[in-house]
N, C-alpha and C positions, 0 to 999 in steps of 0.2 A: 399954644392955646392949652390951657390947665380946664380940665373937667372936674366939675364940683361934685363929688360925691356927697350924699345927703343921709345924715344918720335916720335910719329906721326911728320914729317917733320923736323924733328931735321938733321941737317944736312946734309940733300939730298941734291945733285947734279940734276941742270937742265939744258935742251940743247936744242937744236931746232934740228929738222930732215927734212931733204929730200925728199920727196918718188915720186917717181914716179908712176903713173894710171892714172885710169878711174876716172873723176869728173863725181860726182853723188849727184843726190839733192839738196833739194833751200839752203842745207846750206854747198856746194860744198866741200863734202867726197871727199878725194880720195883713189879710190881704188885699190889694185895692184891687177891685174888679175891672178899673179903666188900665191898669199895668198888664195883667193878664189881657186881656183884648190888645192893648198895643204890641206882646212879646208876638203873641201869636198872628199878626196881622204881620210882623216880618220876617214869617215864617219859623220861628220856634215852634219844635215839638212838646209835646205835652211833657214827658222827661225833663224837657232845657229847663224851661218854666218851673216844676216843682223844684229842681238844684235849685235856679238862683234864689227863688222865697227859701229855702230849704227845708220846703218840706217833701212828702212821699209822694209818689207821683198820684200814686189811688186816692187819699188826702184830697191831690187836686183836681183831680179829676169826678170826685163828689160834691164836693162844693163848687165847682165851677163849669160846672156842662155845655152851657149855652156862651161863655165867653170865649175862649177857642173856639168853638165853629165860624162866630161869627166873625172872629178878626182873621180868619184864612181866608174863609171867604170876601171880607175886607181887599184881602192881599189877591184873590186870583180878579175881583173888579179892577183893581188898580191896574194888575198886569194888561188885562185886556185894552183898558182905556188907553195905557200906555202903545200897546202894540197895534191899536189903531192908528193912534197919532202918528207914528212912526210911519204907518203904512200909508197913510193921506199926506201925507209930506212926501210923497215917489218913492218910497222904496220899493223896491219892485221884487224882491227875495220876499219881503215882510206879506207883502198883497198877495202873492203865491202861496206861501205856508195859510193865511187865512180862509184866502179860497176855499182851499183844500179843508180846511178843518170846518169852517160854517156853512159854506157852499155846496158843499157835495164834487167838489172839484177834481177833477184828476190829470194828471202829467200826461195818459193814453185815453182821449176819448175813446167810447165805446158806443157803437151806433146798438140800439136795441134792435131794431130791425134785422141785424144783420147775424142777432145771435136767435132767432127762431127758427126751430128744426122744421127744414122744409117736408112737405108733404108727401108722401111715399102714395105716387099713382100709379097703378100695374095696366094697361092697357091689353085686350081683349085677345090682341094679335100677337103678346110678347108671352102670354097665358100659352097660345096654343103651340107656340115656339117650344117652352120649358117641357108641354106636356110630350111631346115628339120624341 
């Protein structure tokens, strides 16, 4: 079996594109606001994000404040939907860890009761005992 090696630019097609954004920086990125909200919804850092537009991270982080939060947060609803699902379907690791994290739940019940410092009563006879 022979491997076809492909020259670098050998016969590539090129085109111009459209985009519509946010013009950003002196050397006027544009950036779509729906690309920022999908990088960050799977899980890119705000760094990752300014690389691939390439611009500076502060840059994107001026013009784009509210598009990052929202698609992490995007990303930590999915998660949970997701970790429901899993958990109503019988997993029974998955239903533990939730517990535990929404419930208040824990692997050593603790009876409250049984953690109040009992009452310290000196009776009248053990008084005249000490005093002796």
């Amino acid at each position: 079996m022979q491997e076809r090696i492909r020259k670098p630019n050998a016969a590539r097609k090129t085109g111009t594109k459209t985009v519509e954004g946010v013009v950003v920086g002196r050397d006027k990125t544009v950036i779509p606001p729906e690309e920022v909200f999908k990088l960050a919804s799977i899980g890119c850092k705000d760094i990752e994000i300014a690389d691939w537009f390439g611009v500076d991270n502060n840059t994107l982080r001026y013009n784009f404040s509210a598009e990052p939060t929202k698609g992490r947060e995007h990303l930590k609803q999915s998660l949970r939907r997701a970790q429901l699902e899993v958990a109503l379907k019988g997993n029974a690791v998955m239903l533990i860890w939730l517990g535990k994290q929404y419930l208040g739940q824990t692997d050593s019940p603790i009876d409250v009761d049984s953690n109040k410092i009992l009452p310290w009563v000196e009776s009248e006879s053990s008084r005249e005992e000490n005093e002796d």
